[in-house]
C-alpha positions as CSV (number, residue, x, y, z in Angstrom):
1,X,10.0,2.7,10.2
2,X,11.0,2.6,6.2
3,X,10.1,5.8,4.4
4,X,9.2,5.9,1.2
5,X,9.6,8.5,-1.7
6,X,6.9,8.2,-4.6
7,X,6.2,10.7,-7.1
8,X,3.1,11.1,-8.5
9,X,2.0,13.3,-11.9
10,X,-1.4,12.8,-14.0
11,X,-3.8,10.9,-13.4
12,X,-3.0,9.6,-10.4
13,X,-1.6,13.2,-9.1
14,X,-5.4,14.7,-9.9
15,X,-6.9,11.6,-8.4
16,X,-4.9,12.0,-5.3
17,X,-5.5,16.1,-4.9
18,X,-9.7,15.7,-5.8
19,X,-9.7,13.0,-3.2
20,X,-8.2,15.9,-0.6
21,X,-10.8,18.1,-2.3
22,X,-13.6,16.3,-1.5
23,X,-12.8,15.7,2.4
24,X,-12.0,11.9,2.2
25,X,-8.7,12.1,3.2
26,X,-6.7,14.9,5.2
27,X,-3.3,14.4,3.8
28,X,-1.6,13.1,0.9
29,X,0.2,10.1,3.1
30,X,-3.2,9.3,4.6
31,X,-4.4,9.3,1.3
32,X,-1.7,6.9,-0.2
33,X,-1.7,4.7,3.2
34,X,-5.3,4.2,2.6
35,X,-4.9,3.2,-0.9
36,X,-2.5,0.5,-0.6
37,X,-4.2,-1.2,2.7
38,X,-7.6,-1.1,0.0
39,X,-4.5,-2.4,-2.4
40,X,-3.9,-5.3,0.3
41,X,-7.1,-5.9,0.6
42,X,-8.6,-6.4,-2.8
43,X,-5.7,-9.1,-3.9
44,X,-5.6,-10.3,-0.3
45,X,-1.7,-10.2,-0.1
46,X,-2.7,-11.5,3.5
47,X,-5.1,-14.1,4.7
48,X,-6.7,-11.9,7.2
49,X,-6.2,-9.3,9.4
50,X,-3.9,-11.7,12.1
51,X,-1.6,-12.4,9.5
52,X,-0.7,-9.4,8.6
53,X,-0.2,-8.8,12.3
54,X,1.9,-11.9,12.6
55,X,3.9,-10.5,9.6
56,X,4.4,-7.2,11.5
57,X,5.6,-8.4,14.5
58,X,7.5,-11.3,13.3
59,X,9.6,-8.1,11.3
60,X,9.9,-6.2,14.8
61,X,11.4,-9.1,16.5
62,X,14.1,-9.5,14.0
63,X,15.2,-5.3,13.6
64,X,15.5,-5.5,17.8
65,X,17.7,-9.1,17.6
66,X,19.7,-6.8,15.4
67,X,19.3,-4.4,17.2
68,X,20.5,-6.1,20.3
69,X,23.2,-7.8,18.3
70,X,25.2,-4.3,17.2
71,X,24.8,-3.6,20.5
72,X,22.4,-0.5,19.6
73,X,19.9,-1.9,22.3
74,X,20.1,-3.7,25.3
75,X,17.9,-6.1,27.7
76,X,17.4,-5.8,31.4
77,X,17.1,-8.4,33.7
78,X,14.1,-8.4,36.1
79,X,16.3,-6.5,38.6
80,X,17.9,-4.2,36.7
81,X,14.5,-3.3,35.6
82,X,13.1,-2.6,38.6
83,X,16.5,-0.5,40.4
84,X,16.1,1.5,37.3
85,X,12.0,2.8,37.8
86,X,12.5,2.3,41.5
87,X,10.1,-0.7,41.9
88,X,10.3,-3.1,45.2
């Protein structure tokens, strides 16, 4: 998962800290996350709620192929899988 450094002063810093305040969010990062799916939403930077899905696996399948690649992660057969949790 990416992380993501932001810094926020003025208006948006008050916004952010009344929005605490008054109980609608419970963190800061809850806050922000909730702001940018709203964000996604409003220009509809996806179609619907299955593309964005798509999108979001599509990007998991290709950090494992890299993954697997380096040599960082590895796939089991269907027997190795099943010596290693001791299935029959």
């Amino acid at each position: 998962m990416a992380r993501t450094l932001i810094d926020l002063q003025g208006p948006q810093e008050l916004i952010l800290e009344k929005a605490l305040e008054l109980g609608l969010y419970k963190t800061k990062a809850e806050a922000v996350r909730g702001a940018i799916n709203d964000l996604g939403k409003e220009y509809k930077i996806f179609k619907d709620a299955q593309g964005l899905e798509d999108e979001l696996v599509a990007r998991k399948m290709l950090r494992e192929e890299k993954e697997i690649k380096a040599g960082k992660r590895k796939i089991l057969s269907e027997h190795e899988v099943k010596k290693k949790y001791g299935f029959k």
